[in-house]
N, CA and C atoms as a LAMMPS dump frame, in Angstrom:
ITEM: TIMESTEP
0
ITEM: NUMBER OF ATOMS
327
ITEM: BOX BOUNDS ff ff ff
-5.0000000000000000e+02 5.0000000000000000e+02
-5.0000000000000000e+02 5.0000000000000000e+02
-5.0000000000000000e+02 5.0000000000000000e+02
ITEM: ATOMS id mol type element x y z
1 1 1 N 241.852 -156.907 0.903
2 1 2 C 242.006 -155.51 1.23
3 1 3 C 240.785 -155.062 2.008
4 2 1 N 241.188 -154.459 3.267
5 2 2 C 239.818 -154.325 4.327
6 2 3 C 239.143 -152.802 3.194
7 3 1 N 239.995 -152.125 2.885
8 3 2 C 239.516 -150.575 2.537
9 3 3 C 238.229 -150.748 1.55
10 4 1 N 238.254 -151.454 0.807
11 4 2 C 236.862 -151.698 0.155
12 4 3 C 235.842 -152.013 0.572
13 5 1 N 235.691 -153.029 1.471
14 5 2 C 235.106 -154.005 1.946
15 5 3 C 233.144 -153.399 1.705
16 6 1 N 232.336 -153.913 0.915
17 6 2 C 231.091 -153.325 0.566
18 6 3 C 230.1 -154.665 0.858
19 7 1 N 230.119 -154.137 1.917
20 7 2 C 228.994 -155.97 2.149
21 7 3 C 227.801 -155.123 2.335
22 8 1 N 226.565 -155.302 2.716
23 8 2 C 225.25 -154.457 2.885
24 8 3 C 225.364 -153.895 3.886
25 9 1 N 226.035 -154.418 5.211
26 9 2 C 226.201 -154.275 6.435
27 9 3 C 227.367 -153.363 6.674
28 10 1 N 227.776 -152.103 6.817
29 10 2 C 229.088 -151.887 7.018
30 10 3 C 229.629 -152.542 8.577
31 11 1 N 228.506 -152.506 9.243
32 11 2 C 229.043 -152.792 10.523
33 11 3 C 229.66 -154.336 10.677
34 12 1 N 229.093 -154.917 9.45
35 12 2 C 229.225 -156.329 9.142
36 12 3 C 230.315 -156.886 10.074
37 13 1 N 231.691 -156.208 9.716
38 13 2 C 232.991 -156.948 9.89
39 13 3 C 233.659 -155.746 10.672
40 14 1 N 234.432 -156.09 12.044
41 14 2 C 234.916 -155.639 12.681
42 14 3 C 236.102 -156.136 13.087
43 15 1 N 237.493 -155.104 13.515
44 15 2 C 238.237 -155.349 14.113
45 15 3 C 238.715 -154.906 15.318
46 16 1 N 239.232 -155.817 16.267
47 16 2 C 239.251 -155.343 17.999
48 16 3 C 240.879 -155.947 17.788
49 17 1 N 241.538 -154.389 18.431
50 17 2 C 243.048 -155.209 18.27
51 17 3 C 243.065 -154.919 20.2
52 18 1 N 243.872 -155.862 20.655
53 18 2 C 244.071 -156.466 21.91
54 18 3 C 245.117 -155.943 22.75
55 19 1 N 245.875 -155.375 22.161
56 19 2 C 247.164 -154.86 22.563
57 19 3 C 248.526 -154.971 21.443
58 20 1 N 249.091 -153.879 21.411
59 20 2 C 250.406 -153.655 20.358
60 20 3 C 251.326 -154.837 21.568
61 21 1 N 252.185 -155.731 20.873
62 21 2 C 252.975 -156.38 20.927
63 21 3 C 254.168 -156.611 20.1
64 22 1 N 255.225 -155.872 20.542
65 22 2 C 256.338 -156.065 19.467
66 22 3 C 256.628 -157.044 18.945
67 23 1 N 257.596 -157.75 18.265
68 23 2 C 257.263 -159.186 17.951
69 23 3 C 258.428 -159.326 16.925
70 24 1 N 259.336 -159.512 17.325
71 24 2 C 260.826 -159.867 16.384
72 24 3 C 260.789 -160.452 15.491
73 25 1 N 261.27 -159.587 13.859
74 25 2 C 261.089 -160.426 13.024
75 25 3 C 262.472 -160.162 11.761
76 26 1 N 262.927 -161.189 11.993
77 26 2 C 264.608 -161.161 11.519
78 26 3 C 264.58 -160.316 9.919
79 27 1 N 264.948 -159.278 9.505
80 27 2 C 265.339 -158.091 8.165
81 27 3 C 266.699 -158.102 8.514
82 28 1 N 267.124 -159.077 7.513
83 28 2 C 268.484 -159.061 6.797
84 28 3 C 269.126 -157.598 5.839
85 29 1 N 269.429 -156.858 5.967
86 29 2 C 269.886 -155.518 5.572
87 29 3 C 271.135 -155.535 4.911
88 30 1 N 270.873 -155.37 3.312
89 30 2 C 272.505 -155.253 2.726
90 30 3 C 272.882 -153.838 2.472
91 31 1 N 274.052 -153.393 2.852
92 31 2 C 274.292 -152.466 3.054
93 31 3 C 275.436 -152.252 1.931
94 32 1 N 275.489 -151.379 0.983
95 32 2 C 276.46 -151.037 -0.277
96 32 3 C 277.637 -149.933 0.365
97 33 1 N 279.046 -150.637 0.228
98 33 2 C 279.45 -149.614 0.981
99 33 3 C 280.353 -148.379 -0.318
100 34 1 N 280.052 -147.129 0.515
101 34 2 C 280.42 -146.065 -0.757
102 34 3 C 282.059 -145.697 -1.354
103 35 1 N 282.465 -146.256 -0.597
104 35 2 C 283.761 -146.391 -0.578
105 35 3 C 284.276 -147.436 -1.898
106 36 1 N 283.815 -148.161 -2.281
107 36 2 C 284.336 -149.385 -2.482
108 36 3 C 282.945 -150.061 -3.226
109 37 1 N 282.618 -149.685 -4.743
110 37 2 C 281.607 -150.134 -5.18
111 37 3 C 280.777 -152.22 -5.47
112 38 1 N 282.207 -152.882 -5.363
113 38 2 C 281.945 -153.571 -5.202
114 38 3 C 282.215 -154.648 -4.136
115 39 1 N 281.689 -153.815 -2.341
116 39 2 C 282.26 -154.218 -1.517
117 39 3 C 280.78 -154.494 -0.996
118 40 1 N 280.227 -155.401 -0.528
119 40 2 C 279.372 -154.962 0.041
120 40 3 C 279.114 -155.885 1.731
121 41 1 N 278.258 -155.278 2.558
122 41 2 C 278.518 -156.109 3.73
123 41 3 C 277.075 -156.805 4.454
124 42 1 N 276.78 -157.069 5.235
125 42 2 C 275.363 -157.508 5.6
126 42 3 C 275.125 -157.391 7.363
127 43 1 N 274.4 -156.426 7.586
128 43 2 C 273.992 -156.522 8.75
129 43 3 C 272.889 -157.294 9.453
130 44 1 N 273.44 -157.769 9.903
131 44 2 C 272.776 -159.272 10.637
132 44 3 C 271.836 -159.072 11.994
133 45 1 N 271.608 -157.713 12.255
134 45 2 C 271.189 -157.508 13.693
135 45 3 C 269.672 -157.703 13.294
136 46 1 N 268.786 -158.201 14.517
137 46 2 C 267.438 -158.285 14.245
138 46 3 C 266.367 -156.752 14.048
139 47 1 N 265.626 -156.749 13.623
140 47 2 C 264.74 -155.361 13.067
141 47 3 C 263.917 -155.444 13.868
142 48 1 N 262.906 -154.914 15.097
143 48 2 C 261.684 -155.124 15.445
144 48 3 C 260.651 -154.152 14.546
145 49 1 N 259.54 -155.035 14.066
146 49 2 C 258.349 -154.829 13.325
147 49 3 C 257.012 -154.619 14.098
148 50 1 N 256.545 -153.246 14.469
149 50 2 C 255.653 -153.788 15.419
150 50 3 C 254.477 -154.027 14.318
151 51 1 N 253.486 -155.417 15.758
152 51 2 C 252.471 -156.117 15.446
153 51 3 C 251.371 -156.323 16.628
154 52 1 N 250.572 -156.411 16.578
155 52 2 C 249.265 -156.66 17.635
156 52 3 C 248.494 -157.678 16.913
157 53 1 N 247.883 -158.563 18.062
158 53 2 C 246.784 -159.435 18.142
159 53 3 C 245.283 -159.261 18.057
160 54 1 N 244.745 -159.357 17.238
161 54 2 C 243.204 -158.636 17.023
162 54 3 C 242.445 -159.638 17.022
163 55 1 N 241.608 -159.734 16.695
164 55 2 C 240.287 -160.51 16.048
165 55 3 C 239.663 -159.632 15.187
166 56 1 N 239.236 -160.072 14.015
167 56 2 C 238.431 -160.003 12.954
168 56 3 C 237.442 -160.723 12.944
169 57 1 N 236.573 -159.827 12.674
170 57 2 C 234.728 -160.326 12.834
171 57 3 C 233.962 -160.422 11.644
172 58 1 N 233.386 -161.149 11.336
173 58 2 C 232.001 -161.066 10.197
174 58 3 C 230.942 -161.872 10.412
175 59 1 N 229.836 -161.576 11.146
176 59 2 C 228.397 -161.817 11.227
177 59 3 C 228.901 -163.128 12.459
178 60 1 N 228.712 -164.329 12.149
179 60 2 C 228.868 -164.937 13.427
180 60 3 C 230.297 -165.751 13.32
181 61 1 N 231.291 -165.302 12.921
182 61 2 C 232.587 -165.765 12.72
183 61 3 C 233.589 -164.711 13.408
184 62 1 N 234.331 -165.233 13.983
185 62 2 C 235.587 -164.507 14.331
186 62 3 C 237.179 -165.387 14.489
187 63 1 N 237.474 -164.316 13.812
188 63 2 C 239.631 -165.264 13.66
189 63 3 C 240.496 -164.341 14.173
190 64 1 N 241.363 -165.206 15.013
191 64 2 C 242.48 -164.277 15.524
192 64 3 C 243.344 -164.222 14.412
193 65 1 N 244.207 -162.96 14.376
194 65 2 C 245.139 -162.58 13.262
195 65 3 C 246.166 -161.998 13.938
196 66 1 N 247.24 -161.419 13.502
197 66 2 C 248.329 -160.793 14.088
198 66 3 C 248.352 -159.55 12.886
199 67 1 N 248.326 -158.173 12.714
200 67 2 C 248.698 -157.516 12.33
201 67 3 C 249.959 -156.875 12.026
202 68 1 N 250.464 -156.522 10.92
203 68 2 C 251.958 -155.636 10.967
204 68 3 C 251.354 -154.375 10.774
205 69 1 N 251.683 -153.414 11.729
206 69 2 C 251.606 -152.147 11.739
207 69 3 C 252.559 -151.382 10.722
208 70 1 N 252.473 -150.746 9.965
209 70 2 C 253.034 -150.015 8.973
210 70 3 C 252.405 -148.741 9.07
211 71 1 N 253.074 -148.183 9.171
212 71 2 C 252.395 -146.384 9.17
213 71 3 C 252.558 -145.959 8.167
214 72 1 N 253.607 -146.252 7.247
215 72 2 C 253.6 -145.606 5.665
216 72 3 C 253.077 -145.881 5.089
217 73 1 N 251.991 -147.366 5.061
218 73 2 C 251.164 -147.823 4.515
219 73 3 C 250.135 -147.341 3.83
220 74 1 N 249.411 -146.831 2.241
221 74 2 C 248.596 -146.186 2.223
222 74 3 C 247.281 -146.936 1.422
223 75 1 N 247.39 -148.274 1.827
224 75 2 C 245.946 -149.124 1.901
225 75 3 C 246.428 -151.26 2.748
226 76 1 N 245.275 -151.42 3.085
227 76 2 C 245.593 -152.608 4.228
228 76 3 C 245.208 -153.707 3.16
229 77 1 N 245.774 -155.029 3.492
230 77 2 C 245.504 -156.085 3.047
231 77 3 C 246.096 -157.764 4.268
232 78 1 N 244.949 -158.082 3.554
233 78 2 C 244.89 -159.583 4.304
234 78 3 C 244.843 -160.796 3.142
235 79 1 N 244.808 -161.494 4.063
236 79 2 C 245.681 -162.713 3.446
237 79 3 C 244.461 -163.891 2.901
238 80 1 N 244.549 -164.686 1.908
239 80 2 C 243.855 -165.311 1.374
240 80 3 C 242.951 -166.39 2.108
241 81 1 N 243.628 -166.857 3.058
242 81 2 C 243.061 -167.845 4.04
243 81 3 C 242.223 -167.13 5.262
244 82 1 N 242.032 -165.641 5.907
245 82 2 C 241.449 -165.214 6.151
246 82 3 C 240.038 -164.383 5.088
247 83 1 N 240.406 -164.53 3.97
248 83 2 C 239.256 -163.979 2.923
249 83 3 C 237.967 -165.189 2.69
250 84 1 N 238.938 -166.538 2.757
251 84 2 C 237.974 -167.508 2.891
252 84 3 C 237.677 -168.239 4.408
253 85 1 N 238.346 -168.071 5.146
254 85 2 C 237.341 -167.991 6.493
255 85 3 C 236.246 -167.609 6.939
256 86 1 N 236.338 -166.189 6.332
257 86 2 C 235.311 -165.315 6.434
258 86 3 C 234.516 -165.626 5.512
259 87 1 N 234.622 -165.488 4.4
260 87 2 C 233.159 -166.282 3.676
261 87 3 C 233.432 -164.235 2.797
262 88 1 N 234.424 -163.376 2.95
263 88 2 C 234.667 -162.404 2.845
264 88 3 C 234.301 -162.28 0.754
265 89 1 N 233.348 -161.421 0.472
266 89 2 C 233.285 -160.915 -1.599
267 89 3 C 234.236 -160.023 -1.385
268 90 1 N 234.784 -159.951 -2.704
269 90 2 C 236.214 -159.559 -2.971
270 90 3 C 235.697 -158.507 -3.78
271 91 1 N 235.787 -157.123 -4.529
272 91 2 C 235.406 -156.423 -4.778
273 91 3 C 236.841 -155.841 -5.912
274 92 1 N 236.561 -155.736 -6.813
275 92 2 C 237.627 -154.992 -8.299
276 92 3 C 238.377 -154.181 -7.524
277 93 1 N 239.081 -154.226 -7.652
278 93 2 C 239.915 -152.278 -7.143
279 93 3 C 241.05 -152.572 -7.795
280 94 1 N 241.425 -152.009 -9.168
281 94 2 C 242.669 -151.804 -9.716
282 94 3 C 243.58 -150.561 -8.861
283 95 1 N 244.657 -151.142 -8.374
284 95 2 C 245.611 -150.58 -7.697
285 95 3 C 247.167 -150.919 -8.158
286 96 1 N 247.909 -149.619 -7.532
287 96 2 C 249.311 -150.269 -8.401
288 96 3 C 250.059 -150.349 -7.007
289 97 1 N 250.936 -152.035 -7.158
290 97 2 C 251.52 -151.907 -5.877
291 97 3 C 252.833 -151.947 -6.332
292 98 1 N 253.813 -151.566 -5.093
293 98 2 C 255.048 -151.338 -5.269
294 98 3 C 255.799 -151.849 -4.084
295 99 1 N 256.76 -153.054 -4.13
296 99 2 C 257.187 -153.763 -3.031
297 99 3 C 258.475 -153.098 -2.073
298 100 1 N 258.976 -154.216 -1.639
299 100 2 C 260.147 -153.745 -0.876
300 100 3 C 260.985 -153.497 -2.561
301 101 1 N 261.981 -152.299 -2.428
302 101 2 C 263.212 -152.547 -3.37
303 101 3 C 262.68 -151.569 -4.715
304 102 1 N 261.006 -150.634 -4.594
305 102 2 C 260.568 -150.369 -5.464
306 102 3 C 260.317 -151.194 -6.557
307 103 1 N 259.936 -152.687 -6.275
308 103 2 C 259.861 -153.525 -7.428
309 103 3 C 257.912 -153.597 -7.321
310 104 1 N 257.609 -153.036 -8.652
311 104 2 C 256.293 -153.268 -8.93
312 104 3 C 255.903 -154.449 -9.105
313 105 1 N 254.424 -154.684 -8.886
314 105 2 C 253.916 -156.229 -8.648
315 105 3 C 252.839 -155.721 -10.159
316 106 1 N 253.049 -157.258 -10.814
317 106 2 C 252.135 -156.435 -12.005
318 106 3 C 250.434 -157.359 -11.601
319 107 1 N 250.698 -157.914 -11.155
320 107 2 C 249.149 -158.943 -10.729
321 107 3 C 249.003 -158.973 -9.269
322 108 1 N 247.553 -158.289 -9.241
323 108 2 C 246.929 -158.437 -7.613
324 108 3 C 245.489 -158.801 -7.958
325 109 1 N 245.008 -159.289 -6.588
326 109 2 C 243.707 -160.038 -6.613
327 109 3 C 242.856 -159.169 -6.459
């Protein structure tokens, strides 16, 4: 999760995104139809998700990443293999997350 991030340095770790690039990414959509409770159908058309190309920085390291832009989003997270690239301390923050489908996650890192 970048939102914590408490190294001595704030300037420590930086991100430069490169340009928004849409970037197709297949969301299978089941659709319940109201008519007919146990009818249901599946729309198959592709979803575009937008995403951009950045780099992420810390002291003399830098990794390209691809971002998903989410605007409803109301805190960021990255992925485990960029936490140890970076050489990135992980910092407590009890948070409650809540997935696609409203299904709560009961364990986060």
């Amino acid at each position: 999760m970048l939102h914590g991030f408490s190294g001595k340095n704030p300037q420590a770790m930086s991100v430069r995104v490169e340009g928004i690039e849409p970037r197709p990414f297949i969301v299978k959509r089941g659709q319940q139809s109201d008519t007919q409770p146990s009818t249901s159908s599946v729309d198959r058309s592709p979803a575009l998700l937008p995403t951009a190309l950045a780099h992420i920085a810390s002291r003399n390291q830098s990794v390209p990443i691809r971002l998903l832009i989410d605007t409803g989003s109301e805190v960021s997270f990255i992925t485990e293999h960029i936490i140890k690239s970076l050489n990135i301390q992980r910092r407590l923050s009890p948070i409650q997350i809540i997935g696609i489908g409203g299904q709560q996650v009961t364990h986060s890192k």
